[in-house]
Residue frames as qw, qx, qy, qz and C-alpha x, y, z in Angstrom:
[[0.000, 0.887, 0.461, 0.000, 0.00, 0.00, 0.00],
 [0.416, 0.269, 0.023, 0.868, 1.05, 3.46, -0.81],
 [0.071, -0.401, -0.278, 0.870, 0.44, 6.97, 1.14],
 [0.357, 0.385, 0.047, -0.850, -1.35, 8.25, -1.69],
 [0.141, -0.278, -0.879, -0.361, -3.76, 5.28, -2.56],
 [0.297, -0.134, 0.203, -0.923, -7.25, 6.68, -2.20],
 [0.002, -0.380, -0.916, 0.129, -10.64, 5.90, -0.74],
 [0.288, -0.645, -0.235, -0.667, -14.20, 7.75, -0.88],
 [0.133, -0.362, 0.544, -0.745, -14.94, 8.61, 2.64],
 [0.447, 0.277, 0.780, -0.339, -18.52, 7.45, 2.06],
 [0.202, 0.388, 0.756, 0.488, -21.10, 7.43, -0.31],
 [0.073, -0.599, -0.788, 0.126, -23.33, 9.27, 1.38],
 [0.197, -0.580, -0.163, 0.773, -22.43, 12.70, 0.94],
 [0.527, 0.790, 0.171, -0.260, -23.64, 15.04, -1.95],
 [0.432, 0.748, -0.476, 0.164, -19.96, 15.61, -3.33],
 [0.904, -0.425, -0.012, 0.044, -18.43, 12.54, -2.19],
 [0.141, -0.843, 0.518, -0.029, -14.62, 13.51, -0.40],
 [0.911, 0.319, -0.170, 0.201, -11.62, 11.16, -1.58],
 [0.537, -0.748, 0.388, 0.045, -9.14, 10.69, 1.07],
 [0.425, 0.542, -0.725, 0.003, -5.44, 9.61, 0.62],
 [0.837, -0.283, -0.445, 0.147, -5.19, 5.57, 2.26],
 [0.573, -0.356, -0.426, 0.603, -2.79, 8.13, 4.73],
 [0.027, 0.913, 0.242, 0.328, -3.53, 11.32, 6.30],
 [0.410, 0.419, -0.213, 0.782, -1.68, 13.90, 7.78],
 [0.479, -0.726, -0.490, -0.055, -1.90, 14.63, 11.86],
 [0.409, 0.634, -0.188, 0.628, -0.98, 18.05, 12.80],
 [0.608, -0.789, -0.049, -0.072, -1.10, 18.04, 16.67],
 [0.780, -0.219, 0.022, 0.585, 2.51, 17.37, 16.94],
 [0.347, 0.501, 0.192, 0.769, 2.59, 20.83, 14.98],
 [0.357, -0.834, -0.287, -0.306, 1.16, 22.16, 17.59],
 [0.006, 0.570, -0.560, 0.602, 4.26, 21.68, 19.62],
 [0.905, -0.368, -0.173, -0.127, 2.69, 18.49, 21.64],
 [0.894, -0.345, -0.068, 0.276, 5.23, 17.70, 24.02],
 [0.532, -0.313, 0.172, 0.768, 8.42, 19.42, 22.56],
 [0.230, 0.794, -0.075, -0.558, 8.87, 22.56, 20.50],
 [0.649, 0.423, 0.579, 0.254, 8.89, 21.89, 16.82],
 [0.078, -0.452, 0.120, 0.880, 10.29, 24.74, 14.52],
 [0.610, 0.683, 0.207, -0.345, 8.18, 26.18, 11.59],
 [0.185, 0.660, -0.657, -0.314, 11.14, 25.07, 9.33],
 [0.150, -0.250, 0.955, 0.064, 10.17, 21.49, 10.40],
 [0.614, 0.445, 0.444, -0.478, 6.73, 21.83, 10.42],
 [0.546, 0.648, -0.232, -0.478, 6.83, 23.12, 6.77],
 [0.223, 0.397, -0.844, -0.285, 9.53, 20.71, 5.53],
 [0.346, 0.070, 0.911, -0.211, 7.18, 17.71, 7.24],
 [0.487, 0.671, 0.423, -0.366, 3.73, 18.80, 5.04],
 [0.387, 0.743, -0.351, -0.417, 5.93, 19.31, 1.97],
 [0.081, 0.368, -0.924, -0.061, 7.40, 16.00, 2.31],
 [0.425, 0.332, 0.552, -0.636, 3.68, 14.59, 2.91],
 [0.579, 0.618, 0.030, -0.530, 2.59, 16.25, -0.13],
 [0.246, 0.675, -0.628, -0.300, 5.54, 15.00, -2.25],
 [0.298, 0.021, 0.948, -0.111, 4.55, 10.89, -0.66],
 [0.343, -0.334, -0.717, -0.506, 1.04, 11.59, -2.68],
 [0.124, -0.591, -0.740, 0.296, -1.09, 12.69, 0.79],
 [0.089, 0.208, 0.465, 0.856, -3.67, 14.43, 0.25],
 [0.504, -0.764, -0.304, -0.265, -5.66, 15.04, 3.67],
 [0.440, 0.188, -0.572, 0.667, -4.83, 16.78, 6.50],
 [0.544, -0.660, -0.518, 0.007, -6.35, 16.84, 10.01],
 [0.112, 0.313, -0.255, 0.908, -5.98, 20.21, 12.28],
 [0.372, -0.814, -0.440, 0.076, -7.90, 21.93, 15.69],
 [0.025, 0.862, -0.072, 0.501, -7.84, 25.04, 16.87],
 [0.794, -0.597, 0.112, -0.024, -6.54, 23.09, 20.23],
 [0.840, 0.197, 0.017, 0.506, -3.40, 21.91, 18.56],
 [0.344, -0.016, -0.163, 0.925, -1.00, 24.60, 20.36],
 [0.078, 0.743, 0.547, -0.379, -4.04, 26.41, 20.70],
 [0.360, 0.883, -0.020, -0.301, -3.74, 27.89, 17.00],
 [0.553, -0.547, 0.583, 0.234, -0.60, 27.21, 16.43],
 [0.441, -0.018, 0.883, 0.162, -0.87, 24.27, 14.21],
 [0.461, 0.652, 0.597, 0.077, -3.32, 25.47, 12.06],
 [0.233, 0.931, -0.171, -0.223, -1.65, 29.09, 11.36],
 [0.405, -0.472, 0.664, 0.414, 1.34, 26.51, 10.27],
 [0.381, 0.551, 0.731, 0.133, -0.64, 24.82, 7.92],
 [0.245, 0.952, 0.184, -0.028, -1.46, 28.49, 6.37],
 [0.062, 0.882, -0.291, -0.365, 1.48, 29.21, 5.69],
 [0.438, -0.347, 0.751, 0.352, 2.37, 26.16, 3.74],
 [0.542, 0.596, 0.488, -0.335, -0.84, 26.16, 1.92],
 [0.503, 0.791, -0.176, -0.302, 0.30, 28.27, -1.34],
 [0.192, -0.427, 0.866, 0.174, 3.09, 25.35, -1.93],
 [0.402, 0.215, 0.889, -0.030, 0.53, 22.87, -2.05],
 [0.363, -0.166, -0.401, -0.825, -2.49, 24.74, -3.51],
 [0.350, -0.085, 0.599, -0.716, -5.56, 24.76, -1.59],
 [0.708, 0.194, -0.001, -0.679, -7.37, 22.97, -3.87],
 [0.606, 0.346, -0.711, -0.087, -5.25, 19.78, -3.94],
 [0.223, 0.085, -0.866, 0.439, -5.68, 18.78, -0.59],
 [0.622, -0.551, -0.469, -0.297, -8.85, 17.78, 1.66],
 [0.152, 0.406, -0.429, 0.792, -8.68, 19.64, 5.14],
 [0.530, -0.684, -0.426, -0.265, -10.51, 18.89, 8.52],
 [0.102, 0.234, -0.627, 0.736, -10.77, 20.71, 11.51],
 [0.299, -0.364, -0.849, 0.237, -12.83, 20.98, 14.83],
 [0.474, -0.534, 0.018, -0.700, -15.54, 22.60, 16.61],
 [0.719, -0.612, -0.305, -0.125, -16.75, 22.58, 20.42],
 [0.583, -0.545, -0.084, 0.596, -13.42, 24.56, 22.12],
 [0.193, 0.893, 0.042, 0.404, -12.78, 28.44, 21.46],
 [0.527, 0.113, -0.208, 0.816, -9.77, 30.41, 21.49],
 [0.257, -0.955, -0.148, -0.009, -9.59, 33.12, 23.98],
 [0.359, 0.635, -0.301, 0.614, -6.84, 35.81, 23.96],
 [0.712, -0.625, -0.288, 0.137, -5.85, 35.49, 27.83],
 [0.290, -0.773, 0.547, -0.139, -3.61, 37.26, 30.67],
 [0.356, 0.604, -0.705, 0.102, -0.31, 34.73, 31.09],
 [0.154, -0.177, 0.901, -0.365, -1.57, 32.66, 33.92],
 [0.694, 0.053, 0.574, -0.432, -4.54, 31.47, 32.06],
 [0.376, 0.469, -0.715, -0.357, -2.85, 30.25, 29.23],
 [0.881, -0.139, 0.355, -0.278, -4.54, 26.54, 28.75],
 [0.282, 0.565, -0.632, -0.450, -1.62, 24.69, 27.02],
 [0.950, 0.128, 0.079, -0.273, -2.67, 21.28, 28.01],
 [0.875, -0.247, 0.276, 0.311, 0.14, 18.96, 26.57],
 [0.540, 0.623, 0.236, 0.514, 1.52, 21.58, 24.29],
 [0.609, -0.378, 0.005, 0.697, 4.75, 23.68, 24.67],
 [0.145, -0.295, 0.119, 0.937, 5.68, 27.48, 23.84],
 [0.196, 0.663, 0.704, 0.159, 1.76, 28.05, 22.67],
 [0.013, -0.517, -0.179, -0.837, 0.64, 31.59, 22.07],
 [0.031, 0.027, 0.628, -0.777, -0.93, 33.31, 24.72],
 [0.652, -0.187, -0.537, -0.501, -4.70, 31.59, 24.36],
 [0.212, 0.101, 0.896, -0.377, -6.71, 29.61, 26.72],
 [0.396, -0.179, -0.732, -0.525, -9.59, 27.38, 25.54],
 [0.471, 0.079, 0.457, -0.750, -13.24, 26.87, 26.51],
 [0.104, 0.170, 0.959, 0.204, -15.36, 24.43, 25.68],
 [0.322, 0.458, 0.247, -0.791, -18.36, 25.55, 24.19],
 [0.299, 0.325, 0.883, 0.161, -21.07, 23.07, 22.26],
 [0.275, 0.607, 0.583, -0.464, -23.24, 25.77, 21.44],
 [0.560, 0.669, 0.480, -0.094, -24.55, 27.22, 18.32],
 [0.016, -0.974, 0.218, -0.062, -22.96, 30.59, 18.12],
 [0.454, -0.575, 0.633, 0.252, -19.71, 28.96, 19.43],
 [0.761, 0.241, 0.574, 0.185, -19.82, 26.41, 16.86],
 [0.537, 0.805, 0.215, 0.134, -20.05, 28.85, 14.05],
 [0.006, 0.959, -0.282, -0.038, -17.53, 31.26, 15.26],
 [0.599, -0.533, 0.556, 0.217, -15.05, 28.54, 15.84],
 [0.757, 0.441, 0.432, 0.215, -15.64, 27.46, 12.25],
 [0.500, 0.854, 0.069, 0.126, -15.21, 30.67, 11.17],
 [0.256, -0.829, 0.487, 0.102, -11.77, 31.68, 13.48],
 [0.823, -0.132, 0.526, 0.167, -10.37, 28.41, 11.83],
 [0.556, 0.676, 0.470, 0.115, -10.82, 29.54, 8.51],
 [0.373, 0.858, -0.201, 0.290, -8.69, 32.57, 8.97],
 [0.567, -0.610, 0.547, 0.086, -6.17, 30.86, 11.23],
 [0.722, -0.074, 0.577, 0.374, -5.65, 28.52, 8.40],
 [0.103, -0.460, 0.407, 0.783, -5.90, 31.29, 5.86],
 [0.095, 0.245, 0.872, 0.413, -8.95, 29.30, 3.27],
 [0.475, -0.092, -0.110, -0.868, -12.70, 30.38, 2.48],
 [0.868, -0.116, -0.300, -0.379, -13.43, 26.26, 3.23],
 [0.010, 0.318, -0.947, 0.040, -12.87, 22.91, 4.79],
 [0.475, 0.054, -0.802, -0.358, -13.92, 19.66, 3.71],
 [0.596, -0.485, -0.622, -0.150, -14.84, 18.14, 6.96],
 [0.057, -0.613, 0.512, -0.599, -15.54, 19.59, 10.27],
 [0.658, -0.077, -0.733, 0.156, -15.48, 17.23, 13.05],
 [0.492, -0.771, -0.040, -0.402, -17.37, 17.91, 16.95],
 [0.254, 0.569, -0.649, 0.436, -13.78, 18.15, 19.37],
 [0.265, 0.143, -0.776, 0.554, -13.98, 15.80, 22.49],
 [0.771, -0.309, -0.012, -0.556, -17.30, 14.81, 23.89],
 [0.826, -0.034, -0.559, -0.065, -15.76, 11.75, 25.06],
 [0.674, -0.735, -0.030, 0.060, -14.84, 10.83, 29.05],
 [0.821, -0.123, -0.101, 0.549, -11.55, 10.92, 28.38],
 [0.206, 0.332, -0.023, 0.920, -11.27, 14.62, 27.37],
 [0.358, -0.547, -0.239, -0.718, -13.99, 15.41, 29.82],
 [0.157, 0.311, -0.811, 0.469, -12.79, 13.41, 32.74],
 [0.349, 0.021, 0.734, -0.582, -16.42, 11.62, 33.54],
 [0.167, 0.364, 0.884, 0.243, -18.73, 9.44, 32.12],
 [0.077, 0.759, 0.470, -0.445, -21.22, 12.50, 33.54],
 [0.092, -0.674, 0.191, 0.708, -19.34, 15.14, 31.72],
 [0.316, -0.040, 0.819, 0.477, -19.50, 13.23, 28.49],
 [0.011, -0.540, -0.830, -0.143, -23.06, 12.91, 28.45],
 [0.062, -0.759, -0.236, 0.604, -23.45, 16.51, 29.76],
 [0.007, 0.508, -0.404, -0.761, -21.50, 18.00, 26.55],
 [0.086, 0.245, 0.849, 0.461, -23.25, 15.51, 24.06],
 [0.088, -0.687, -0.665, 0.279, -26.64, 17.12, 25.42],
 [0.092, -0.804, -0.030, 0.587, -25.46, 20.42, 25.27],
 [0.263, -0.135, 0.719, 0.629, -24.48, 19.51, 21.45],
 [0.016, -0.375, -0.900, -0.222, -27.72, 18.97, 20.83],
 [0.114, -0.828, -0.530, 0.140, -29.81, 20.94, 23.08],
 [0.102, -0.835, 0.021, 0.541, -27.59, 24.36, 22.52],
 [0.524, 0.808, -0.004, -0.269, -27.41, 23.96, 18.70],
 [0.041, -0.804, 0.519, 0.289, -24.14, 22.86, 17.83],
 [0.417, 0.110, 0.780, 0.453, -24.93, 19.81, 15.94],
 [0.442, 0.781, 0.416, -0.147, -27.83, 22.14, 14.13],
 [0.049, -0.784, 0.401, 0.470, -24.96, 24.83, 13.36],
 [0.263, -0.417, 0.734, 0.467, -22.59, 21.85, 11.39],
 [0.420, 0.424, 0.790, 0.138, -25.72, 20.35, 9.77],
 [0.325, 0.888, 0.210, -0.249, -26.39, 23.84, 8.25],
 [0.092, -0.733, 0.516, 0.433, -22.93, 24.02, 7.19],
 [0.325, 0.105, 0.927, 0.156, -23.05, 20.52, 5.74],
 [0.460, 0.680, 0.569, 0.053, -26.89, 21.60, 3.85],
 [0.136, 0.954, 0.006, -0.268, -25.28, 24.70, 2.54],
 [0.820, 0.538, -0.064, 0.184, -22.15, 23.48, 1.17],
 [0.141, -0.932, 0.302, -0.144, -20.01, 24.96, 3.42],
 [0.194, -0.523, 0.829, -0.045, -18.40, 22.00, 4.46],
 [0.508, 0.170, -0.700, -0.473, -18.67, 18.53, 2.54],
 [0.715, -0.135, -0.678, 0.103, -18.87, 16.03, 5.58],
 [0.469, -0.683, 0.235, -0.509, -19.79, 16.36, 9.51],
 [0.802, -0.107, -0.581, -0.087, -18.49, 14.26, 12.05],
 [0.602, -0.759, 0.246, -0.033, -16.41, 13.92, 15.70],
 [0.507, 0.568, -0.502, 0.410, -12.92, 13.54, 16.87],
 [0.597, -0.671, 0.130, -0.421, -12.33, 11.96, 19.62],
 [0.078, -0.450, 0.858, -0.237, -10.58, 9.32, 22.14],
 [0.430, 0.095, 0.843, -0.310, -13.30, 6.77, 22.52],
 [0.204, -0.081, -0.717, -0.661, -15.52, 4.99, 19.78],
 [0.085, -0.368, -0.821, 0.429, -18.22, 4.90, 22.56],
 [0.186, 0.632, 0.336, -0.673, -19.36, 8.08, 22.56],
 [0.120, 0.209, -0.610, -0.755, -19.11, 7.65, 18.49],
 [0.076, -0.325, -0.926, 0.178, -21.64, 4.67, 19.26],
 [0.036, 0.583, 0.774, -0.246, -24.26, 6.89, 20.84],
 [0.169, 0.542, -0.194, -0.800, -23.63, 10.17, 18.59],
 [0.118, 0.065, -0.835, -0.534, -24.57, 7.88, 15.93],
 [0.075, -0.461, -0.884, -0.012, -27.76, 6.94, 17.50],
 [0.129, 0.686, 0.501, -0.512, -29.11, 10.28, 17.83],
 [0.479, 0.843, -0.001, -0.244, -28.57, 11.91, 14.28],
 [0.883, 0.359, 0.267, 0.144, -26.55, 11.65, 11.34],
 [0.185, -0.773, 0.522, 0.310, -22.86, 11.97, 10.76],
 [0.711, 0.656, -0.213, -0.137, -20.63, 11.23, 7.93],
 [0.773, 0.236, -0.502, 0.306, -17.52, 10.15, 9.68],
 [0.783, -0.593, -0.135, 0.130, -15.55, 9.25, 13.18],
 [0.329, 0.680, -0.542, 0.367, -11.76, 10.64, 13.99],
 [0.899, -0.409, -0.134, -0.085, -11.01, 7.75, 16.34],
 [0.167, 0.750, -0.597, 0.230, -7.57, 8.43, 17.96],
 [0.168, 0.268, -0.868, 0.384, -6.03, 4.80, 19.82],
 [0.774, 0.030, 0.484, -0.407, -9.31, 2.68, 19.99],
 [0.957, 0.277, -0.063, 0.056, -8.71, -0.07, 17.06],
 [0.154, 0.671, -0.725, 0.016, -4.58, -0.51, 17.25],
 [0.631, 0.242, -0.732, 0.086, -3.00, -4.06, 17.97],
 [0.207, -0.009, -0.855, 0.476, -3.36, -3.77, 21.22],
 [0.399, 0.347, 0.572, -0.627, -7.44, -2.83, 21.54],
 [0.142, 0.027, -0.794, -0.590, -9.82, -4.11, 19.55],
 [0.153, 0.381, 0.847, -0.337, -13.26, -4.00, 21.17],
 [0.535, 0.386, -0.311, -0.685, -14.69, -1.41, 18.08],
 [0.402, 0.022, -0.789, -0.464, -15.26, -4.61, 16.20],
 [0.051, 0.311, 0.937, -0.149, -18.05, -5.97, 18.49],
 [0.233, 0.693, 0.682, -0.030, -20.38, -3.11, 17.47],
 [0.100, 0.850, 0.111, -0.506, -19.21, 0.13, 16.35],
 [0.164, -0.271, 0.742, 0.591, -17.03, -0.74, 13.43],
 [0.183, 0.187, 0.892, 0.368, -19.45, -2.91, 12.23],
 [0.176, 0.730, 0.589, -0.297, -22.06, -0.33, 12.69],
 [0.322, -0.553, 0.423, 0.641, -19.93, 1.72, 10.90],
 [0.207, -0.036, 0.886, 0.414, -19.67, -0.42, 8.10],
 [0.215, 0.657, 0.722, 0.031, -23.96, -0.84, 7.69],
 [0.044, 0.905, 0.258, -0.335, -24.12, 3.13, 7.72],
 [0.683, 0.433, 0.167, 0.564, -21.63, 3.77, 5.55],
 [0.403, -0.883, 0.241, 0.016, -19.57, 6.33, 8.20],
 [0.579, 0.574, -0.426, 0.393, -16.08, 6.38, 7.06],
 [0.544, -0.833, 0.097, 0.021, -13.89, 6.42, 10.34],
 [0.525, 0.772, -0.173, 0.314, -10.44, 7.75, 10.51],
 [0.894, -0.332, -0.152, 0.260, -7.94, 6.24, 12.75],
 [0.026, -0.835, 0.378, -0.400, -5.45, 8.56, 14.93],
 [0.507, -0.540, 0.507, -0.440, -3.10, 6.82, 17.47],
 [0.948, 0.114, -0.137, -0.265, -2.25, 4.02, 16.19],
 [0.499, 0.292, -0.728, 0.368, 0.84, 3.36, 17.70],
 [0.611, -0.537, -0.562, 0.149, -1.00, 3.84, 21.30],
 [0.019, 0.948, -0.282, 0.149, 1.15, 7.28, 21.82],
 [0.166, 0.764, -0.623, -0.009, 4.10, 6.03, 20.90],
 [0.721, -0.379, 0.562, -0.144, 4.41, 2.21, 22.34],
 [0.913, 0.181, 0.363, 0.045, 3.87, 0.53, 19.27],
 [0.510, 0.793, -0.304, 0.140, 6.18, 2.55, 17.53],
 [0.060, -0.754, 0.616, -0.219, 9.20, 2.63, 20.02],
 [0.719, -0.130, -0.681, 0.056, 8.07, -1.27, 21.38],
 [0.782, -0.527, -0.333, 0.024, 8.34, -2.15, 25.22],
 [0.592, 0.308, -0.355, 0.655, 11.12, 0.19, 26.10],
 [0.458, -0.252, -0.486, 0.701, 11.94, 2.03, 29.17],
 [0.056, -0.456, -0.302, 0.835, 9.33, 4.53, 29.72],
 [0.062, 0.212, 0.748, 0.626, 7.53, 3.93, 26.77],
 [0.327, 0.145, 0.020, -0.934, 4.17, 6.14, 26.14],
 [0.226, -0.271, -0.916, -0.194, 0.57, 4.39, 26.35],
 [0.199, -0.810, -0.496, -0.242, -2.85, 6.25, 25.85],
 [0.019, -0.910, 0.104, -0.400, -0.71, 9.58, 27.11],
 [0.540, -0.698, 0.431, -0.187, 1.06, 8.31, 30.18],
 [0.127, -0.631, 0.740, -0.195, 3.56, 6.09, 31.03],
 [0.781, -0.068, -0.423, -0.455, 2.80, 2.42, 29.98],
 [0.603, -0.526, 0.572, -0.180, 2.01, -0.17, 32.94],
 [0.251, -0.138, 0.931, 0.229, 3.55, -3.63, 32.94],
 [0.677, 0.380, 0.617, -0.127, 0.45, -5.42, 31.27],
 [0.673, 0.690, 0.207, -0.170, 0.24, -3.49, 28.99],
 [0.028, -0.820, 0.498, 0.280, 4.51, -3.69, 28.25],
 [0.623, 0.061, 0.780, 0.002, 4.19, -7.53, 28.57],
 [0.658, 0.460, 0.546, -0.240, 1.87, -7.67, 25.78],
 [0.372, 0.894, -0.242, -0.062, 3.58, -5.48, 23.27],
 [0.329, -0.465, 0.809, 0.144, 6.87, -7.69, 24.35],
 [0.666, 0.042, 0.726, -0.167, 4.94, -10.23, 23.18],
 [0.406, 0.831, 0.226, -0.306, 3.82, -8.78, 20.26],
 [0.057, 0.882, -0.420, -0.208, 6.93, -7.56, 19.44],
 [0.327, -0.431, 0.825, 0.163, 8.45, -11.29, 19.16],
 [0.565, 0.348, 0.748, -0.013, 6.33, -12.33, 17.18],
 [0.349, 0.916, -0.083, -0.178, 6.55, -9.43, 14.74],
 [0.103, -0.714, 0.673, 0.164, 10.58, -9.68, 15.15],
 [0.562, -0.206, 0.776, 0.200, 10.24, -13.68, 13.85],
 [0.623, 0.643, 0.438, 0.085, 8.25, -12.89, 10.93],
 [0.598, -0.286, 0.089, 0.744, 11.07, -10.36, 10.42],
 [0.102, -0.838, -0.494, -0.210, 8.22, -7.18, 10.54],
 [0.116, 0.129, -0.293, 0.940, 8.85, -4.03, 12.13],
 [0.014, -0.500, -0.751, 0.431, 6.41, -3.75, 15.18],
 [0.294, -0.394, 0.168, 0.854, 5.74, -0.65, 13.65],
 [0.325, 0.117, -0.700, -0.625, 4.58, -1.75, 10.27],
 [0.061, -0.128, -0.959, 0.244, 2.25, -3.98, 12.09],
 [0.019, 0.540, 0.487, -0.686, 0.73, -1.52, 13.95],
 [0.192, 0.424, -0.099, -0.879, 0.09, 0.55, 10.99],
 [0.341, 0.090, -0.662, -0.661, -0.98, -1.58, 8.64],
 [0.004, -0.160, -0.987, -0.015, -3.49, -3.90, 10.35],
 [0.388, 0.514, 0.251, -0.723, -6.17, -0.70, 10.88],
 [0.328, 0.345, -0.457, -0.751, -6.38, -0.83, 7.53],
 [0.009, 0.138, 0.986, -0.088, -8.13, -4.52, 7.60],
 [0.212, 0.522, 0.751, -0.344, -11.60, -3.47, 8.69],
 [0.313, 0.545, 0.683, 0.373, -13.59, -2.18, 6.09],
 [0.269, -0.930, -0.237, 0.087, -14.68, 1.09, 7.93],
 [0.417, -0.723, 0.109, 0.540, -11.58, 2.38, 8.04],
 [0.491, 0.845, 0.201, -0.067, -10.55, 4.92, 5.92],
 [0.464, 0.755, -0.268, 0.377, -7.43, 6.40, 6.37],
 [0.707, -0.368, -0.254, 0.548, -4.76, 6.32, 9.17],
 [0.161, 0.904, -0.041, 0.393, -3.08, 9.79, 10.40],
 [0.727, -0.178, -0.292, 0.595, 0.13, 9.32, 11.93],
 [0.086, -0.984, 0.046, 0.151, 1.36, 12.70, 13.65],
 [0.731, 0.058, 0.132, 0.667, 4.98, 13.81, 12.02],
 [0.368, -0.816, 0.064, 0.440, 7.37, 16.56, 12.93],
 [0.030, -0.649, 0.571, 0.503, 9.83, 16.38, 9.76],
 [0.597, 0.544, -0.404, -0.430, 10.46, 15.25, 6.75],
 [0.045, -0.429, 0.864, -0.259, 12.39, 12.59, 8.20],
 [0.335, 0.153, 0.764, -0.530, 9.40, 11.00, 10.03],
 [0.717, 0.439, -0.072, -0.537, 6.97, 10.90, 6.73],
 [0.499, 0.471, -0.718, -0.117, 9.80, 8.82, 4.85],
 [0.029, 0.175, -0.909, 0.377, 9.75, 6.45, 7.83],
 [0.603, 0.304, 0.405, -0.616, 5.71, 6.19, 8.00],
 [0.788, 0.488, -0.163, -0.337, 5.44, 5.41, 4.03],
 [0.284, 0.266, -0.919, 0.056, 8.54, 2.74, 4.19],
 [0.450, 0.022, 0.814, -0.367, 6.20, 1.12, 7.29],
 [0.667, 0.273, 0.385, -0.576, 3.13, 1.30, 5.14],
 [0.569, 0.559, -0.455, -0.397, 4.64, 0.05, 2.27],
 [0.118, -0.348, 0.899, -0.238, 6.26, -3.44, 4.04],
 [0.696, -0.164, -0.685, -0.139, 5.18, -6.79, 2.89],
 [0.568, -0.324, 0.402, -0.641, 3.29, -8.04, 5.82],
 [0.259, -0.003, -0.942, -0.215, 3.04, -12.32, 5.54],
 [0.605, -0.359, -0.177, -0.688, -0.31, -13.24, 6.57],
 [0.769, -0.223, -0.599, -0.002, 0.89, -15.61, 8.91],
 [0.157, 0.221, -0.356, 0.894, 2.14, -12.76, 11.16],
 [0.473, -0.301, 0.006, -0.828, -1.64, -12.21, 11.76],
 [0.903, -0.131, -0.364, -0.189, -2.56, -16.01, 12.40],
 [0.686, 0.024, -0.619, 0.382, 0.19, -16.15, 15.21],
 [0.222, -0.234, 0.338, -0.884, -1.10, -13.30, 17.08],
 [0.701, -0.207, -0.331, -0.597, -4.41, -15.05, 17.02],
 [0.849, -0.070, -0.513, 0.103, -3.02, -18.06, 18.02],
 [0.456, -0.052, -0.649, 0.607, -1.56, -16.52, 20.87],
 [0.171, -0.863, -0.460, 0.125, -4.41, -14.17, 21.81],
 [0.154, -0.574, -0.113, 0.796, -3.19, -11.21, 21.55],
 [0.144, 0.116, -0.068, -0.980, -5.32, -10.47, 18.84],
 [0.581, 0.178, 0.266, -0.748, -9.13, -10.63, 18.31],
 [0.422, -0.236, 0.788, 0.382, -9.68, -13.58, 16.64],
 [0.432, 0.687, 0.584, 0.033, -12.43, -12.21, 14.52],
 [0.199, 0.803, 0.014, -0.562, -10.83, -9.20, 13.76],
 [0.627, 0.746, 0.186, -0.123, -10.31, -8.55, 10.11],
 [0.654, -0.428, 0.352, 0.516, -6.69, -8.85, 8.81],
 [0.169, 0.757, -0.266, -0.572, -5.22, -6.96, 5.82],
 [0.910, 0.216, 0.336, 0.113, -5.00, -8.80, 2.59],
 [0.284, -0.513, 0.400, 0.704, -1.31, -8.65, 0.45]]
């Protein structure tokens, strides 16, 4: 498989959106964790473009702006009309005094602090402040930011902000943007395919940004949201597929898992993993990336990358003959689903 094989998102949209088989995740542009220079940024989204991708994924959270005024200034390289662009709604930028800067996991940000805010009005404006942070008159899909417990830190809170989608306008807002043409394709971005689950049961979305729910090491989407997925023809786009950072680096000292600091179980397993990758003579890596791609539903992958460096090292994984008996020994040792869906070569 190649970076810039394509898929339709769905059918279901009036002007259906063609995605590259990889997308482009700019939170690391945001400065996530370490400072990132706008020399790498740029050289990383030029080196992107030049692999054949031909989507890229942005929030106004990502450095809180940051990331998306990078993006605008690479834009006239590319041409705005060659690439497919999503950002978020359901957190607004506020110009702030220095101690209420909200940077969250993101270094040397601007001087911003975010609010969450589902409502109507918010919705719109955040559409529109996106639009001239990233310097366009459009984007392709926007996507409701974190309703899920993990960015909201309670099952309560979860359900409180879905509600407040609803009841304070801010899925009416994207659906007007979506019947007007403004934008091509509504959906969410989130950490959990749960709360994709019950956004799906109350009204109609076009696709899912799932960040580190389907990877090698979790796989409970396939007992009913995938495949619901699949019947509704909801595209879903897969962030986090190394797990932040485990499956990439493997079982090493201090290795990164779902943001923090991975415990033993979960190091074990990925050991495990990992030998069994290392006898088919795989890069754990290449694993990880390429088995998302198995389930029907999934559309694209979006790896985050800092340089130019890090693209070239994404499109060697995705390219890497996989044997298919790599998948049939995971099985056989449980450590993966044995129904889940396995990539054909």
């Amino acid at each position: 498989m190649k970076p810039s094989d394509s898929v339709l998102l769905n059918k279901r949209t009036a002007s259906p959106l063609s995605l590259t088989r990889m997308g482009f995740g700019s939170a690391p542009l945001g400065n996530l964790y370490r400072k990132v220079s706008d020399e790498d940024s740029e050289a990383a989204i030029l080196a992107a473009y030049e692999a054949g991708i031909r989507y890229i994924d942005t929030a106004p959270q990502y450095g809180l702006g940051r990331a998306e005024e990078r993006i605008a200034r690479t834009l006239p390289k590319i041409g705005r009309d060659n690439i497919v662009i999503s950002t978020k709604v359901g957190r607004l930028l506020h110009d702030c005094a220095p101690h209420e800067v909200t940077p969250y996991a993101f270094v040397d940000v601007p001087q911003r602090r975010l609010e969450f805010d589902y409502s109507y009005d918010a919705v719109m404006r955040s559409h529109e402040e996106s639009l001239k942070r990233l310097g366009v008159d459009r984007v392709d899909i926007l996507l409701v930011h974190d309703v899920c417990v993990f960015s909201q830190g309670s099952q309560e809170m979860s359900d409180r902000r879905v509600r407040e989608l609803f009841d304070l306008g801010g899925y009416r807002a994207i659906s007007e943007l979506r019947a007007s043409g403004a934008v091509t394709a509504i959906g969410a971005g989130v950490n959990e395919w749960q709360v994709c689950e019950k956004l799906l049961g109350l009204a109609d979305f076009d696709c899912f940004l799932v960040a580190g729910r389907y990877t090698l090491l979790e796989q409970e989407a396939l007992d009913s949201f995938l495949p619901l997925c699949e019947k509704r023809d909801v595209g879903v786009i897969l962030g986090g597929v190394y797990n932040s950072g485990i499956l990439a680096t493997g079982a090493i000292e201090g290795a990164k898992y779902n943001y923090e600091t991975a415990p033993p179980e979960i190091l074990h397993r990925v050991r495990r993993i990992g030998q069994i990758c290392a006898a088919h003579g795989v890069p754990l890596p290449a694993a990880a990336l390429q088995f998302v791609y198995g389930h029907p539903a999934v559309r694209t992958v979006i790896p985050g990358m800092t340089s130019a460096q890090e693209m070239a090292m994404n499109a060697e994984l995705l390219g890497k003959t996989i044997p298919p008996g790599l998948w049939s020994d995971l099985k056989a040792e449980g450590l993966l689903a044995a129904h889940a869906p396995t990539p054909q070569i």
